[in-house]
C-alpha positions in Angstrom: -140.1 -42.6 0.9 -136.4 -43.2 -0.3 -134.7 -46.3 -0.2 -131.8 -45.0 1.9 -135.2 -44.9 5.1 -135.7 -48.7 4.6 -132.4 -49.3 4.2 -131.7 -47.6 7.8 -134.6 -49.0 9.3 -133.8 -52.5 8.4 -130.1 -52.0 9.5 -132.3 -51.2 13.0 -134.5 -54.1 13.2 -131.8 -56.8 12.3 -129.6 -56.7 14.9 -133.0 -57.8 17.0 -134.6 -59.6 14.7 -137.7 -57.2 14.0 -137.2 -56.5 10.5 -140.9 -58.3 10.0 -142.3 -55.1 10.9 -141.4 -54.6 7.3 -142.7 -57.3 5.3 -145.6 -54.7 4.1 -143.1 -52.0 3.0 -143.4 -51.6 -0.8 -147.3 -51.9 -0.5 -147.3 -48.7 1.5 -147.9 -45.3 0.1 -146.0 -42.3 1.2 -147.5 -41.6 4.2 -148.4 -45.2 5.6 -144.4 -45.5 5.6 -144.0 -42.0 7.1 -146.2 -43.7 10.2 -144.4 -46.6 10.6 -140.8 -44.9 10.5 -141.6 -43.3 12.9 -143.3 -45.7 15.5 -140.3 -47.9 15.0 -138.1 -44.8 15.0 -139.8 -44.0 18.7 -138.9 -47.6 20.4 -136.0 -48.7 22.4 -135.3 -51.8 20.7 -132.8 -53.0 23.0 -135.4 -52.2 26.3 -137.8 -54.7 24.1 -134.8 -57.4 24.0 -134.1 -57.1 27.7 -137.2 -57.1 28.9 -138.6 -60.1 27.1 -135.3 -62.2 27.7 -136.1 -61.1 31.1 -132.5 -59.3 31.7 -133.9 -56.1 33.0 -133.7 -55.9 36.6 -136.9 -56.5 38.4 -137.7 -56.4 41.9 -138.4 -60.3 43.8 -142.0 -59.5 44.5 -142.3 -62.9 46.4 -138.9 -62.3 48.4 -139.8 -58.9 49.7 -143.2 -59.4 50.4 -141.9 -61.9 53.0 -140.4 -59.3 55.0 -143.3 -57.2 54.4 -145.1 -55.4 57.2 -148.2 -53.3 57.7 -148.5 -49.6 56.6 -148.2 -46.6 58.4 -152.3 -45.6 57.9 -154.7 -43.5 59.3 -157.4 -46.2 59.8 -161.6 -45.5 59.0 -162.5 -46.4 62.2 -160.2 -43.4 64.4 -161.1 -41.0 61.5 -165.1 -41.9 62.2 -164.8 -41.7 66.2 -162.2 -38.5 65.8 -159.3 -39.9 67.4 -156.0 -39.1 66.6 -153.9 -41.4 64.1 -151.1 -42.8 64.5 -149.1 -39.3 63.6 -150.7 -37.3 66.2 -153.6 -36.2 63.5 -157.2 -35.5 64.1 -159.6 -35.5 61.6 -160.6 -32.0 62.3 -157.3 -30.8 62.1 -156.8 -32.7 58.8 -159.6 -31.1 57.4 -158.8 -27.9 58.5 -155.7 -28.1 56.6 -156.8 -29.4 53.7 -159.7 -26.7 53.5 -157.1 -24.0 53.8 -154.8 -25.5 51.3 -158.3 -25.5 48.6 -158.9 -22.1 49.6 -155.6 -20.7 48.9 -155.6 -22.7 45.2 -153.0 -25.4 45.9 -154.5 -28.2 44.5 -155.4 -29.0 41.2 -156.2 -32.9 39.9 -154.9 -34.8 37.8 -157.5 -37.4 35.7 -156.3 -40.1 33.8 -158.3 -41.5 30.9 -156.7 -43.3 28.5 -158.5 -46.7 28.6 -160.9 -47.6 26.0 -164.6 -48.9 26.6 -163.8 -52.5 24.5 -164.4 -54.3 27.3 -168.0 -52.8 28.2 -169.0 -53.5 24.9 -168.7 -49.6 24.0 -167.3 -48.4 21.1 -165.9 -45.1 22.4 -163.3 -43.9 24.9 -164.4 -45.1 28.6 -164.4 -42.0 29.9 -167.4 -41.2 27.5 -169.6 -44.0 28.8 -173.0 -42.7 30.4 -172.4 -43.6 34.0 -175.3 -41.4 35.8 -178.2 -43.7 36.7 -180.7 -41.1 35.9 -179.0 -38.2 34.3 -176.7 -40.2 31.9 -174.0 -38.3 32.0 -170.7 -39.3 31.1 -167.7 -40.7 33.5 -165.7 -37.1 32.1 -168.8 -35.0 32.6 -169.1 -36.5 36.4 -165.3 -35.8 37.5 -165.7 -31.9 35.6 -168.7 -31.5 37.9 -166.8 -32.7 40.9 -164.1 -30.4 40.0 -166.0 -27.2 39.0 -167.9 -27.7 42.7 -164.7 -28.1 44.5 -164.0 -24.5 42.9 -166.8 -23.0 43.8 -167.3 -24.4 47.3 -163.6 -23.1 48.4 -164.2 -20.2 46.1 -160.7 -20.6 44.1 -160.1 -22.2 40.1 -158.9 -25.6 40.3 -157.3 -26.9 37.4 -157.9 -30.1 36.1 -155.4 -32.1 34.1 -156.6 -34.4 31.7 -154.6 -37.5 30.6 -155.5 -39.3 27.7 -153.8 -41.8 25.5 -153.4 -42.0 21.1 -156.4 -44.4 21.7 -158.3 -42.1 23.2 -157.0 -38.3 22.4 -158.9 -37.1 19.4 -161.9 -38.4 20.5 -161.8 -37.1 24.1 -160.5 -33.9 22.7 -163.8 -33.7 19.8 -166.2 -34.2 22.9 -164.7 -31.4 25.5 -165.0 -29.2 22.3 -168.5 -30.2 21.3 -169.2 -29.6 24.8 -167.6 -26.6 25.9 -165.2 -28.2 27.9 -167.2 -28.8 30.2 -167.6 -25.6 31.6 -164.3 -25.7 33.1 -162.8 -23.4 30.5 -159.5 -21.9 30.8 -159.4 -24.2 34.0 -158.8 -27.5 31.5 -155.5 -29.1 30.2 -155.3 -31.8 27.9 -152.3 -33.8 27.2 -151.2 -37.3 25.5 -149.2 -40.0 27.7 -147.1 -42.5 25.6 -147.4 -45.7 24.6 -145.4 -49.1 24.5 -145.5 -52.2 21.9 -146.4 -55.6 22.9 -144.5 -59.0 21.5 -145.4 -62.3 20.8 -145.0 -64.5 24.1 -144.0 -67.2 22.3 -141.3 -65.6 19.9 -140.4 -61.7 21.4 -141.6 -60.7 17.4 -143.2 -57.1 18.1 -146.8 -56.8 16.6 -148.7 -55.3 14.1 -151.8 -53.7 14.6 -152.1 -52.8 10.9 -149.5 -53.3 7.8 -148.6 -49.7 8.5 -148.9 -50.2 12.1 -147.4 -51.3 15.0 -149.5 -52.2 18.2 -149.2 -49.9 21.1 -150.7 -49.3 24.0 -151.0 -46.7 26.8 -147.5 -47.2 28.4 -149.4 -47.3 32.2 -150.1 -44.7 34.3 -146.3 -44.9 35.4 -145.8 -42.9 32.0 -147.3 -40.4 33.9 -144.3 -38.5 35.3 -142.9 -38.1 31.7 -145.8 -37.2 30.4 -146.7 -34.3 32.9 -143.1 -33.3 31.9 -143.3 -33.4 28.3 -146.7 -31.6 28.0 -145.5 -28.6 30.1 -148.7 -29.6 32.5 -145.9 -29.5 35.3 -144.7 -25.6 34.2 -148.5 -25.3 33.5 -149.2 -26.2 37.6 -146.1 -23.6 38.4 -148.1 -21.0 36.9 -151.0 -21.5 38.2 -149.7 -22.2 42.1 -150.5 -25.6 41.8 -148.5 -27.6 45.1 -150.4 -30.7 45.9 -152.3 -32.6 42.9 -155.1 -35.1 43.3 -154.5 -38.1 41.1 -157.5 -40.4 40.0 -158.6 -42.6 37.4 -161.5 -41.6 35.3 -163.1 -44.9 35.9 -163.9 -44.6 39.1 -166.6 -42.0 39.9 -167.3 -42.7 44.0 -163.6 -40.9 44.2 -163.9 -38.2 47.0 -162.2 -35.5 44.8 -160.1 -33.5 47.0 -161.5 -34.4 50.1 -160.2 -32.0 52.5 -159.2 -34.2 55.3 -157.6 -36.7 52.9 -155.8 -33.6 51.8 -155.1 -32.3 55.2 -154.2 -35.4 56.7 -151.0 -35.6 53.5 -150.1 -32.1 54.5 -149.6 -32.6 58.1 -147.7 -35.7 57.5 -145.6 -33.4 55.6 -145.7 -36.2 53.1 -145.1 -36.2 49.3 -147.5 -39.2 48.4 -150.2 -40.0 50.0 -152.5 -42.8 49.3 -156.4 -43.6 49.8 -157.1 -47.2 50.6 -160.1 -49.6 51.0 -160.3 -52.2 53.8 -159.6 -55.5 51.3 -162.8 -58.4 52.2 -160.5 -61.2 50.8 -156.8 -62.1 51.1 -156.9 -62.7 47.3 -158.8 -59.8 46.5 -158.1 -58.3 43.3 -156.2 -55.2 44.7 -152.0 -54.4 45.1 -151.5 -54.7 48.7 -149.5 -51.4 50.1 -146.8 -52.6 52.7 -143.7 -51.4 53.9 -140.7 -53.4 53.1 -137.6 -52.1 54.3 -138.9 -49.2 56.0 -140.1 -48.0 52.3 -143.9 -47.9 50.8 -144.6 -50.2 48.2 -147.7 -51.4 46.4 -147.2 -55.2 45.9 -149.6 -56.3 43.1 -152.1 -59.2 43.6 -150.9 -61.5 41.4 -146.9 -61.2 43.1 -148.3 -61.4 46.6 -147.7 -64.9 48.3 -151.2 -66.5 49.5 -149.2 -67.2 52.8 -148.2 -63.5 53.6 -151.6 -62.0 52.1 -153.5 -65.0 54.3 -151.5 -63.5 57.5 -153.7 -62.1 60.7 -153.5 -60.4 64.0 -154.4 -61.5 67.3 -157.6 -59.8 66.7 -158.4 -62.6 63.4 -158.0 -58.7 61.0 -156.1 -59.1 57.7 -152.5 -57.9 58.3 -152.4 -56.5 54.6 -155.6 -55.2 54.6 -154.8 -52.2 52.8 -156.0 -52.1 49.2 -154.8 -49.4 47.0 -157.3 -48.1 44.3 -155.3 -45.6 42.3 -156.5 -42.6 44.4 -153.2 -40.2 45.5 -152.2 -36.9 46.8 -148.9 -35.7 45.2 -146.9 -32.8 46.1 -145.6 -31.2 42.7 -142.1 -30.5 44.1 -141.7 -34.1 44.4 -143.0 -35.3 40.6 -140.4 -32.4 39.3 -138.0 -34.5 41.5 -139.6 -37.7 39.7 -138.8 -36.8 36.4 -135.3 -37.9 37.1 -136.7 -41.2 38.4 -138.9 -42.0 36.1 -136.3 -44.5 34.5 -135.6 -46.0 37.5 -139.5 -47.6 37.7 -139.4 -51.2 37.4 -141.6 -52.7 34.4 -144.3 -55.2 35.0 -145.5 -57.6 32.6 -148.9 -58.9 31.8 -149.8 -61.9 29.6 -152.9 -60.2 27.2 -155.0 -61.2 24.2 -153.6 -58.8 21.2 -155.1 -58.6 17.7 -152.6 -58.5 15.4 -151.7 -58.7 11.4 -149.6 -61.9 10.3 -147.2 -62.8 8.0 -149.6 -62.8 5.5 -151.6 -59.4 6.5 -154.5 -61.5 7.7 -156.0 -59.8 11.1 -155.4 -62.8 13.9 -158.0 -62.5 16.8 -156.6 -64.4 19.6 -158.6 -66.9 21.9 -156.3 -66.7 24.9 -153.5 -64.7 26.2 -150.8 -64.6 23.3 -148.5 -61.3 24.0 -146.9 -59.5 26.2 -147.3 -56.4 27.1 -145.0 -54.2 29.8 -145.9 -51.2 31.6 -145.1 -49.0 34.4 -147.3 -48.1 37.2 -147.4 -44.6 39.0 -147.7 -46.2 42.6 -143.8 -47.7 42.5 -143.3 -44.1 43.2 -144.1 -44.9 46.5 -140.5 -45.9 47.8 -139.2 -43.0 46.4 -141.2 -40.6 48.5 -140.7 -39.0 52.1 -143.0 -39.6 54.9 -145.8 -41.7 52.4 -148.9 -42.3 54.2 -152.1 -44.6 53.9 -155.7 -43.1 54.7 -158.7 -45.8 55.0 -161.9 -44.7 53.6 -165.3 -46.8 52.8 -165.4 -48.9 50.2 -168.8 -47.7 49.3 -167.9 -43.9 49.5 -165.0 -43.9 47.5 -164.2 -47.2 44.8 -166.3 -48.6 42.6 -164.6 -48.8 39.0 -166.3 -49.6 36.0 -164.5 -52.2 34.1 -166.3 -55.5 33.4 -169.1 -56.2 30.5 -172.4 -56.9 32.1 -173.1 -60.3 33.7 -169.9 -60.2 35.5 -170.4 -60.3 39.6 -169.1 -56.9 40.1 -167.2 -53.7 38.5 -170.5 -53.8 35.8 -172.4 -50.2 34.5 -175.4 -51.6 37.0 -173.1 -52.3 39.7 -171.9 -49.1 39.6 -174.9 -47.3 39.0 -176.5 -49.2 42.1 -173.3 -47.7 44.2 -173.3 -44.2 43.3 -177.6 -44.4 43.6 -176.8 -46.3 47.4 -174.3 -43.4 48.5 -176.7 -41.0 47.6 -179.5 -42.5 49.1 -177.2 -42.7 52.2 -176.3 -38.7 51.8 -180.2 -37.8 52.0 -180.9 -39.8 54.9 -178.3 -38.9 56.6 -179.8 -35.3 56.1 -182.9 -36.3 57.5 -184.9 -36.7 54.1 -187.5 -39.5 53.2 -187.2 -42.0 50.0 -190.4 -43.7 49.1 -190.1 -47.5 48.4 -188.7 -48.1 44.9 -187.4 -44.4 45.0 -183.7 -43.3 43.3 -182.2 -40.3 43.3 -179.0 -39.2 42.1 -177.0 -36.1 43.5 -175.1 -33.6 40.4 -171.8 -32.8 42.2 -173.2 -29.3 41.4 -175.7 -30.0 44.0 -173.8 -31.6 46.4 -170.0 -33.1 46.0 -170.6 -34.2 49.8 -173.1 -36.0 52.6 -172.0 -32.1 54.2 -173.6 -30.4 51.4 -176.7 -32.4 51.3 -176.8 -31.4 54.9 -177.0 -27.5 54.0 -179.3 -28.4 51.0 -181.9 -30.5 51.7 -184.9 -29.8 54.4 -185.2 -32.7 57.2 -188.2 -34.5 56.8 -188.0 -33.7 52.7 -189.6 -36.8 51.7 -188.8 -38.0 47.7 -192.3 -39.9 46.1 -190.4 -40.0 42.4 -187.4 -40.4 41.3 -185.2 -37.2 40.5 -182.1 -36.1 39.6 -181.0 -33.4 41.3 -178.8 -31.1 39.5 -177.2 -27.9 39.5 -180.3 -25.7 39.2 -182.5 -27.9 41.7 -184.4 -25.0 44.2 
């Protein structure tokens, strides 16, 4: 590349004293340079500056969760006996609602999978691990079945929007191919979301990945908004008649997809974000805490919640903040066009993170502890922004168990997992009336059955299972 392009890019980096980024210049071929131009090119140097010195405005997490109360929530145990919530809603009104919205073609979902399978010990994108106890298949595979069966249960195409990251794009994109998308066809969109650097804690120096590369990462699923903008997903859902979208993480594969009471319950609210939530066991537990502060919505992280407000308990010894988010939403479309003018506005959170990086030298650094900082924006600060936001309680065990940590860890492991989704379906059949013999597993394709409902209408009473059996699409 011509002088003149490291000239400008160094006249770029000075001012904030970034122009290491360079050191490996002139041992860069024509291409190599090309790459990092532009990744330095693409990043707000002075955002950087600001949000390491800590001049960007961010919200007291500690102050307001003082003045934090309660959500407005429909709680598990009215939705189990059928009572009305809090707004006046039934359960079988809420489903009602929600069934006609499916039927009609409202809702589409939108599944993000950007994360990488380094901390499972698996080499791939995480959406390609084999979750399925028995069948094997994949975390994608699982939420495309859920999806293809909402379809044909309500007898309408329901689009699903993929989210991916540059970790994880070509790769996700070479296995949807390989695999005929999953049978979801023309029913399947793809997109990129975009990525932010991380910095040296100690210093604020941006990092390397590579001599020709900088280290980014998925910019959090607060990039979202821009993303679905940028990709024409959101012009993409106008065509298609899309109104309400279900957001999940691809992680998680106990999520009730489109649940039509969940669904329901948002559109009766007349509410533009709702959000599902688990009852938390722990006041520390590792989940953001929603609460209203200031008559707004908000999803206070663990790690900014006082132990003295998240400790707090009714007259009846129950958790005040008991609500736990797990990244499961209903959005209505009009108001993430409306977003895309906020998406600025979303505060940044930082987390301390081991990064791998290239030093001065071009030696790869692998880090024992925490030695950058990365910043990223999450999709639930949305929350404040929205009219009428609402809560719904569901089960733990029906709807979150995410697959994040390396065997050997207590929970969040492949055999954890596996022994939940195995457990609810075990639960499903019995419910239905059907038999397990001791020692017994069986696990339910969403093709078979997305529901306990469905296993209901599929499965004899008095069925009784002596092996174990997946049951997929084509089971008699």
């Amino acid at each position: 590349m011509s002088e003149s392009v490291e000239r400008e890019l160094i006249a770029a980096l000075e001012p904030h004293a970034q122009q290491h980024l360079l050191a490996f210049w002139q041992t860069l071929d024509e291409h190599q340079q090309a790459q990092l131009a532009e990744q330095i090119g693409a990043i707000d140097l002075p955002l950087i500056d600001a949000l390491y010195r800590g001049e960007v405005n961010q919200p007291d997490w500690a102050e307001l969760s003082l003045r934090a109360e309660p959500p407005v929530a429909m709680r598990l145990a009215q939705r189990q006996s059928g009572q009305a919530s809090a707004l006046g809603i039934t359960p079988e009104a809420a489903r009602q609602r929600g069934s006609e919205a499916l039927r009609a073609g409202e809702v589409g979902i939108l599944l993000t999978a950007g994360g990488q399978g380094t901390r499972l010990g698996f080499d791939l994108p995480k959406s390609l691990y084999p979750i399925g106890p028995l069948s094997s298949v994949t975390l994608l595979e699982l939420h495309a079945q859920k999806a293809r069966a909402i379809a044909r249960r309500f007898g309408v195409s329901v689009p699903l929007y993929v989210m991916t990251s540059p970790a994880t794009h070509e790769q996700t994109v070479r296995f949807l191919d390989k695999n005929d998308l999953l049978g979801l066809e023309d029913d399947l969109f793809v997109f990129c979301q975009g990525t932010m650097p991380a910095v040296d804690a100690q210093t604020g120096k941006l990092l390397l990945a590579e001599r020709d590369q900088l280290f980014l990462s998925p910019d959090g699923h607060g990039g979202t908004v821009a993303a679905l903008e940028d990709s024409g997903a959101l012009v993409h859902m106008q065509g298609r008649g899309v109104q309400q979208l279900f957001y999940l993480q691809v992680d998680n594969p106990l999520v009730p997809i489109c649940d039509p009471e969940l669904i329901g319950y948002h559109l009766l609210a007349e509410s533009e974000l709702t959000s599902l939530a688990v009852a938390k066991q722990e006041p520390q537990e590792k989940l953001g805490n929603f609460a209203m502060v200031d008559d707004r919505l908000q999803v206070i992280e663990y790690s900014d919640f006082p132990d003295e407000v998240a400790e707090r308990r009714d007259a009846t010894g129950e958790l005040v903040f008991w609500a736990g988010s797990v990244a499961v939403h209903v959005f209505d479309v009009a108001f993430l066009k409306r977003a895309v003018d906020l998406a600025d506005a979303l505060p940044f959170h930082v987390a301390e993170k081991k990064v791998s990086y290239v030093d001065s030298s071009g030696e790869r650094i692998e880090p024992r502890e925490a030695n950058a900082l990365k910043f990223e924006r999450f999709i639930f600060d949305l929350l404040p922004h929205a009219r009428n936001p609402i809560v719904v309680e569901y089960a733990e065990e029906e709807s979150f168990a995410p697959l994040k940590n390396a065997p050997g860890a207590a929970k969040d492991t492949a055999e954890y997992v596996q022994g939940m989704m195995l457990a609810q379906h075990s639960r499903w059949l019995r419910g239905a009336g059907a038999e397990l013999a001791e020692g017994v597993e069986v696990e339910i394709s969403p093709l078979y059955a997305c529901d306990a409902q469905q296993v209901v209408e599929k499965v004899e009473p008095g069925r009784r299972f002596e092996q174990s059996v997946y049951l997929a699409e084509c089971e008699d």
